[in-house]
Structures are given as structure tokens and as C-alpha cells.
C-alpha positions as CSV (number, residue, x, y, z in Angstrom):
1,X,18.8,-15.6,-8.5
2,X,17.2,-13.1,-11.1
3,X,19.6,-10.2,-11.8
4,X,18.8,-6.9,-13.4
5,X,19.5,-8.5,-17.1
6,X,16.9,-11.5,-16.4
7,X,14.3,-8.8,-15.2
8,X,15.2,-6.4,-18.9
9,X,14.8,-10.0,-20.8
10,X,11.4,-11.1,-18.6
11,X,10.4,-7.2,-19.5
12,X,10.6,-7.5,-23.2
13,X,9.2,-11.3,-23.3
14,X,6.0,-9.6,-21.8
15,X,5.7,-6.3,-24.1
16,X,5.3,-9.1,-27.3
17,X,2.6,-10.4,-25.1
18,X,0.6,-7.1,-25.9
19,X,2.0,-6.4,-29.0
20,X,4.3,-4.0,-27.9
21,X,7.8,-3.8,-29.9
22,X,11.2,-1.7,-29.6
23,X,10.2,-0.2,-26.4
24,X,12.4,2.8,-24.5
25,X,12.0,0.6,-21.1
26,X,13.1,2.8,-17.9
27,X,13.5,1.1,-14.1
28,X,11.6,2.3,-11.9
29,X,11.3,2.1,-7.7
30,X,9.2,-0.7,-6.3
31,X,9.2,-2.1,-2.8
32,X,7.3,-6.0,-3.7
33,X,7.8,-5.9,-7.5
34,X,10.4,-5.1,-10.3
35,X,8.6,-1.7,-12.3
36,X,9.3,-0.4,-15.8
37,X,7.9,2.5,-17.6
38,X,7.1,1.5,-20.9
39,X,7.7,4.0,-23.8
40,X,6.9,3.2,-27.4
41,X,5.2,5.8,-30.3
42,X,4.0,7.9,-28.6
43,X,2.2,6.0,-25.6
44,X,3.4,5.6,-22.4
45,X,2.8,2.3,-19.7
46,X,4.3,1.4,-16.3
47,X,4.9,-2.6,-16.8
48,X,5.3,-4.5,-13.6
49,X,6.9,-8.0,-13.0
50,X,5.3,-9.4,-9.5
51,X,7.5,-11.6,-7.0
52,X,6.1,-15.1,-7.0
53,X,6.4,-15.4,-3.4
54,X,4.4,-12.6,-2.5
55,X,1.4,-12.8,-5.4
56,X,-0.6,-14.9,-7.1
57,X,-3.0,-14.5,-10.6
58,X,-5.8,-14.4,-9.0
59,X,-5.0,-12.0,-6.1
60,X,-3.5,-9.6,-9.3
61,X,-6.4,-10.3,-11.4
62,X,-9.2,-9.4,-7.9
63,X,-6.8,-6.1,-8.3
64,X,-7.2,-5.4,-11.3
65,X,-10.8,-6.1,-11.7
66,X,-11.8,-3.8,-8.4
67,X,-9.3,-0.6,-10.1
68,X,-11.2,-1.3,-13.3
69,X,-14.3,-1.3,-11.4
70,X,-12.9,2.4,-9.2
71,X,-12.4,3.9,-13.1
72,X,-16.0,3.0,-14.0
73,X,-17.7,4.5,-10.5
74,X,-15.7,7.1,-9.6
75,X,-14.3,10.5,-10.6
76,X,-10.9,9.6,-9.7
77,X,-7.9,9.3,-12.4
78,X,-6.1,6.1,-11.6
79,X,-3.9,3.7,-13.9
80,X,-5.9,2.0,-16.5
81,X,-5.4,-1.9,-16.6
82,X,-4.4,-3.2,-20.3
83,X,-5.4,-6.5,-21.5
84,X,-3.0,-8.4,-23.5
85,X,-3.2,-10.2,-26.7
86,X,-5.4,-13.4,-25.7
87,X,-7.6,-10.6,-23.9
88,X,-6.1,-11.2,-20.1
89,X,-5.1,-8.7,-17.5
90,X,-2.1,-10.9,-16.3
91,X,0.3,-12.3,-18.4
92,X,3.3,-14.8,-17.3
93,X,6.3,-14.9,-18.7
94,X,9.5,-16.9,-18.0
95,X,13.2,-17.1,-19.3
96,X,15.7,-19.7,-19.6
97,X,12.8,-22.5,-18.4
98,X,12.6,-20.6,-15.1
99,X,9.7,-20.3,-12.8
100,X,6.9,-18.3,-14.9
101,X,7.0,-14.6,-13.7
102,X,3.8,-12.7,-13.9
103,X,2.9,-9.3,-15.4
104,X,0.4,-6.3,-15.8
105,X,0.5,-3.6,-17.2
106,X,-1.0,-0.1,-17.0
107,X,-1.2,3.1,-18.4
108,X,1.3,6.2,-17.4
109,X,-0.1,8.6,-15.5
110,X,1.4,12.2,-15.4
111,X,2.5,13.5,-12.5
112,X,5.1,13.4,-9.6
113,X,5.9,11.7,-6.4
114,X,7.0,14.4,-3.9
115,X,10.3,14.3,-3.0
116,X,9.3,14.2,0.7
117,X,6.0,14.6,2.1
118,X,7.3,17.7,3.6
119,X,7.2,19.5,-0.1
120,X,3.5,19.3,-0.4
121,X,1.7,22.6,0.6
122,X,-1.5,22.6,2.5
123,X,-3.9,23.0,-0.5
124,X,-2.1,19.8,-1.7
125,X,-2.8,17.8,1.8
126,X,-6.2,19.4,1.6
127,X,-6.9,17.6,-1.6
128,X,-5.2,14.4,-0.8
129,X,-7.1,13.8,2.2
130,X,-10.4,14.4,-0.4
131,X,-9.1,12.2,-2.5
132,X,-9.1,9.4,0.1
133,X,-12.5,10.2,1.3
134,X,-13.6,10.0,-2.5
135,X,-12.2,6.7,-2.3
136,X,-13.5,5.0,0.5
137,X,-17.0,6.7,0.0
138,X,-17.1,4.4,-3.4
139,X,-15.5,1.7,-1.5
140,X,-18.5,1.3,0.8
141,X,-20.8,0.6,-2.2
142,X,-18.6,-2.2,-3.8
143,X,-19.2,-5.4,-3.3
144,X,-16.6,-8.2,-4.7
145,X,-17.5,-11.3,-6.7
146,X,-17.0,-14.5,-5.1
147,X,-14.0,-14.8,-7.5
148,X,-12.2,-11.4,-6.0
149,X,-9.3,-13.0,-3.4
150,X,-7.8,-10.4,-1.7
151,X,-5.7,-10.7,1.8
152,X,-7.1,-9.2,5.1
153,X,-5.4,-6.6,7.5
154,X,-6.6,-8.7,10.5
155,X,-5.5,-9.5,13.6
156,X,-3.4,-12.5,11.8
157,X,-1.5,-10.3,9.7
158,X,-0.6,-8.3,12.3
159,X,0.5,-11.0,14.8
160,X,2.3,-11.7,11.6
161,X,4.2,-8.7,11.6
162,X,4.7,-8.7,15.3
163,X,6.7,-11.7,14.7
164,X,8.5,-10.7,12.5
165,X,9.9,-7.9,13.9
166,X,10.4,-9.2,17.5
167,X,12.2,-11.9,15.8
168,X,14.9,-9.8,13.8
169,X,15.1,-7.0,16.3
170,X,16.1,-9.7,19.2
171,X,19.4,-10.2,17.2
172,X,20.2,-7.0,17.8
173,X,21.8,-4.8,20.9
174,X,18.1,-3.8,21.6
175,X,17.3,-4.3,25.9
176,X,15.6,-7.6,26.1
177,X,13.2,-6.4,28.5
178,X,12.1,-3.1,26.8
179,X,11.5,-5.8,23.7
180,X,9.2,-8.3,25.3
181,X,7.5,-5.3,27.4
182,X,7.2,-3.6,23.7
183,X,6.0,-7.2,22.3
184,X,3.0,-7.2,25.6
185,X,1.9,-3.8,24.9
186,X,1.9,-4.9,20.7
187,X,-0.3,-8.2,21.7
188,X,-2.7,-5.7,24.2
189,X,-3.3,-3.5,21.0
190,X,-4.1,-6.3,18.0
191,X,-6.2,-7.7,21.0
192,X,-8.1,-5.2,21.0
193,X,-8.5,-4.5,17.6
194,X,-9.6,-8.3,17.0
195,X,-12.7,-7.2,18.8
196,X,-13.7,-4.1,17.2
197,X,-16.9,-4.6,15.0
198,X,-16.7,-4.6,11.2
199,X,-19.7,-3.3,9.8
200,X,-20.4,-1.9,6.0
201,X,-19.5,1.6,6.5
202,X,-15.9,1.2,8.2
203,X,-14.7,-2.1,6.9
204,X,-14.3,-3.1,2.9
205,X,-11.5,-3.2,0.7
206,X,-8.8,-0.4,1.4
207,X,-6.0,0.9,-0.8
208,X,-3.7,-0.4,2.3
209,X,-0.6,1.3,1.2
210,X,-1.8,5.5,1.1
211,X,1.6,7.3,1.1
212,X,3.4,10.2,-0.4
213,X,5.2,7.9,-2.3
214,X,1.8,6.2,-3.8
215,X,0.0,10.0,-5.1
216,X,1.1,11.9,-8.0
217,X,1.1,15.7,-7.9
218,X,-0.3,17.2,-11.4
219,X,-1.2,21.0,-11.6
220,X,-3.6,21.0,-8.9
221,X,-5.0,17.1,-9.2
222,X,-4.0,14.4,-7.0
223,X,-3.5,10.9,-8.5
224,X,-3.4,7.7,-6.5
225,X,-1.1,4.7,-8.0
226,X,0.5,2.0,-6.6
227,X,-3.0,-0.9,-5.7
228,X,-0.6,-3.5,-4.9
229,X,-1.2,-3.8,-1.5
230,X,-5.1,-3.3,-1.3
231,X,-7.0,-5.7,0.6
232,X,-9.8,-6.0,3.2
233,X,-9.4,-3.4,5.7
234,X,-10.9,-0.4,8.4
235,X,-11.4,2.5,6.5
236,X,-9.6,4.3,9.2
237,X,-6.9,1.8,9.6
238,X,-6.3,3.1,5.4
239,X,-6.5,6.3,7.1
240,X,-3.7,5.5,9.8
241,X,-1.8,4.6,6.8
242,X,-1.9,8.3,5.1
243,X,-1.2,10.1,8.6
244,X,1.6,7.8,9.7
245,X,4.2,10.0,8.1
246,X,2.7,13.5,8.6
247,X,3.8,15.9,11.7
248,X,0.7,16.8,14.1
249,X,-0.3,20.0,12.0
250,X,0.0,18.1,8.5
251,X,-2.5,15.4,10.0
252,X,-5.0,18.2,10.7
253,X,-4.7,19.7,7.4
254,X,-5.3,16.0,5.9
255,X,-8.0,15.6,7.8
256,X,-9.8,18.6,6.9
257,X,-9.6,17.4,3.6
258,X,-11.2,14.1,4.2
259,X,-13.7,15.3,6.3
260,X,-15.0,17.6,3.9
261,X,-16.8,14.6,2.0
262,X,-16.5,11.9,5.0
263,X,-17.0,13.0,8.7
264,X,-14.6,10.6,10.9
265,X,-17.1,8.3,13.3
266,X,-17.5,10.2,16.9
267,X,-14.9,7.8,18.5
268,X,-12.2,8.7,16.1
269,X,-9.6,9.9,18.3
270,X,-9.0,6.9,20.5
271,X,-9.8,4.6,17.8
272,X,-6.9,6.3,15.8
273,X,-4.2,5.8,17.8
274,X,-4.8,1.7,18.1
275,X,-5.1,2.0,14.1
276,X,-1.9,4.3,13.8
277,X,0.1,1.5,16.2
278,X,-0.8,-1.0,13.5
279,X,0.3,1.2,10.4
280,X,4.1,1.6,12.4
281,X,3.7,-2.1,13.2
282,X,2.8,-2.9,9.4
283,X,5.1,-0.8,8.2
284,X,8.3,-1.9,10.4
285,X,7.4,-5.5,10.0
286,X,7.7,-5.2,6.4
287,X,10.6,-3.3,6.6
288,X,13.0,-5.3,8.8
289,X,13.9,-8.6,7.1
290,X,15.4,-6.0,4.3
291,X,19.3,-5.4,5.9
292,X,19.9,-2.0,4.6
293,X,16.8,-1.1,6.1
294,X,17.5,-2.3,9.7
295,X,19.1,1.6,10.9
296,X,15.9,2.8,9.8
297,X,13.6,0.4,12.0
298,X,16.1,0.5,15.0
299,X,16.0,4.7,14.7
300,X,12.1,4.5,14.5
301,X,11.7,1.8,17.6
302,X,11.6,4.2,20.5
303,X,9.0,6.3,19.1
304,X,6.6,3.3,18.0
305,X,7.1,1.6,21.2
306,X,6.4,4.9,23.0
307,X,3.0,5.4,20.8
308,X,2.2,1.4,21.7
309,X,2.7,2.1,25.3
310,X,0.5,5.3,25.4
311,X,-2.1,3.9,23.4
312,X,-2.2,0.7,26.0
313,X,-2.3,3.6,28.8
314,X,-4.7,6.0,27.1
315,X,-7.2,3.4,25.5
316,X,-7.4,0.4,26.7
């Protein structure tokens, strides 16, 4: 089992890759992958080290490729991809004959996370919620090589996640029947999602993982980070995403944002709350195999299940 010296040796193994020497290396947060920032002279990188059993080279490398290609087309400021000494994106590395670990690295962005999504004022929601719709509104236009390999948010995924959570939650003190009527209303909503049409301007690729924790605040500029989890999706299931930790009046604020460059379709409103069930169902199936974060899942429950049984009530 890799421990925090193995992840400081596989960092510096992978700076020589790009040249880079007596690095300051600083560990930061990361949910799917082990993050440094990177500082030597005077530049600044955020060097990542991916788990092998949730990422390939050429999922990281279809990443890579469509943020290079967001840079090009797009006003946005987003983390700049750096090529290593043989002129790749990805680099793998590996210590002691263990498995090969692979790495990207990127350029530091200024900025901070907000301590809670609570801290950000309304001009600030205001302009995250443009910067989404600036996102998506290149999104629509971008078409992937053959060679881009990216997962899908699709009904399989979220069957997937439904599993998952039924699964680690019926270990628990949780009423049987509240979790199989909770699992009925779950398979009712990613039925009816499975059937929703996917056309050009509300299905593409999608950031997949828009949170407070994934924006920098700078001055008065919003910077997205954090691509690790983009894939194909609904626009407005990327949307769910962003409003799935923001109280009622936040959402509204957010949404005045976005709509100021991308009205919402006419059948928003219903069509939200299947996509917002998803995001809580995403987000809690990904959550729960981690122990310390079972409280969390088990305090959140009631509410999801609540918002799975109205939407069943309300929608469908």
C-alpha cells in the first residue's frame, strides 16, 4: 500500500520527467488522485498522481486534449496542460518496481476555494453561474476525435451508483423497507432519464464535477479547475451538479447568472429535479464506500430520499 513517502518519491521521479529539479512540493486535497503544488524559480504547477484503478492514459490524455482545446476557444482561464520532456501530456512513473503511476501536470492558477459555499456573495454566484454557461455554450460546438475516450453519465453509471449505495447503506441500522421503497423510487427516476432524448444542444461533454470546491475566487474572476471528472453528459445534469449544494435563494442567484448567456429549455423545472436526484445519487454513491464519510451520507439520506420521492410524485 502506497504511503505518503512513496507518493513524495513518485512526486519527484515525475518532476525529472519535465525537467523540473529541487522543487518546494506542498500536498494538496484531492478526492480520486494524490495533488501537489509544484514550486520551483519562480513558477508555480499543481502536479497530480492518478489512482490506477480509476484512470487510464488515454481517458487523461481525451482530458487533456479537450482543456487544451477549452484554452484555445474560449475566454475562460483554466489550468494549462504541460508536456513533458519526450513532448507527452502524461507521464508514468513507478518506484521500487511497483505498478507504473501516471502523472500530469499543470499550471497554478491564482485564486481561492471558498471556504464554504456560503462565503461567496451574490455578485460572485452571479458570475459563477456565467461562467458555466460560457462553458457549455463552447461545449456544444466541440466535437471529440475518435481517439477522445471519456466515461458517460448514463443510466449505467447511475444504476452503478445506486448499487453501491443500497449495498453499503443495508449494513447499517437504516429501515429495510424505507431502503428498498428509496431504491424503487431511485430505479423510477434513472428510468426515466434513460428515455430522455440527447440531442446537440443539451448533451456533450460536461465538466461533471462543478462545485465550490472546483472554482477559484480571484479579484472579481472566477476560475474553474479540477477536469477530472468530465465526461459525456446533459448540460443540465452539469447544471444539477453546481445547484446541488446551494440553498433555494443561492440557486436563483446562480441561475440568473447562467441565463444571462444560456436561457434554460422551457421544461427546465421538472426536468431539474430528475437531474438534481442524480447529482445526490452521484454524489452519495461516490461517497459511501469511504468509512469516515458514512455520518455524512446517513445525515444526507432523508433529504435525498425525500427529493427522489417528490420527484416520482411530481414528475413522473
Amino acid at each position: 500500500m502506497m504511503n505518503d513517502k512513496t507518493f513524495l518519491d513518485l512526486a519527484v521521479k515525475a518532476l525529472r520527467h519535465y525537467g523540473l529539479e529541487n522543487a518546494q512540493l506542498t500536498r494538496l486535497g484531492g478526492a480520486s488522485s494524490i495533488n501537489f503544488k509544484v514550486d520551483v524559480d519562480d513558477m508555480s504547477y499543481v502536479l497530480r498522481l492518478y489512482s490506477s484503478a480509476r484512470h487510464n492514459r488515454v481517458a487523461i490524455s481525451s482530458e487533456l486534449a479537450w482543456l487544451s482545446s477549452l484554452q484555445n476557444n474560449t475566454p475562460l482561464v483554466l489550468p494549462e496542460p504541460t508536456v513533458n520532456l519526450t513532448r507527452e501530456l502524461v507521464t508514468g512513473v513507478s518506484v521500487d518496481n511497483d505498478t507504473e503511476t501516471l502523472c500530469t501536470l499543470m499550471s497554478w492558477l491564482e485564486g481561492k476555494i471558498p471556504p464554504t459555499v456560503n462565503a461567496l456573495t451574490d455578485e460572485q454566484l452571479v458570475k459563477v453561474g456565467s461562467v458555466m454557461a460560457q462553458l457549455h455554450i463552447y461545449l456544444q460546438q466541440f466535437e471529440p476525435p475518435e481517439s477522445f475516450k471519456r466515461h458517460t453519465f448514463n443510466e449505467v453509471h447511475f444504476s452503478g451508483c445506486l448499487e453501491v449505495l443500497y449495498t453499503a447503506l443495508s449494513n447499517t441500522e437504516l429501515d429495510k423497507n424505507d431502503l428498498n421503497s428509496f431504491k424503487i423510487n431511485a430505479n423510477h427516476i434513472i428510468t426515466h432519464f434513460a428515455q430522455l432524448e440527447r440531442k446537440q444542444d443539451n448533451f456533450g461533454i460536461i465538466h461533471g464535477d462543478f462545485h465550490s470546491g472546483n472554482y477559484l475566487v480571484c479579484d472579481e474572476e472566477i476560475y474553474i479547475i479540477d477536469f477530472d471528472r468530465c465526461g459525456f453528459g446533459f448540460y443540465l445534469y452539469d447544471l444539477a451538479l453546481a445547484l446541488m449544494e446551494l440553498e433555494e435563494p443561492q440557486q436563483k442567484i446562480f441561475l440568473q447568472g447562467y441565463e444571462t448567456l444560456k436561457p434554460l429549455p422551457a421544461n427546465s423545472t421538472n426536468i431539474m429535479q430528475i437531474f438534481l436526484c442524480l447529482a445526490y445519487l452521484d454524489n452519495l454513491g461516490f461517497l459511501v464506500p469511504n468509512p469516515e464519510e458514512l455520518a455524512f451520507v446517513m445525515k444526507e439520506l432523508p433529504f435525498v430520499v425525500k427529493a427522489f420521492r417528490d420527484a416520482v410524485e411530481t414528475v413522473l
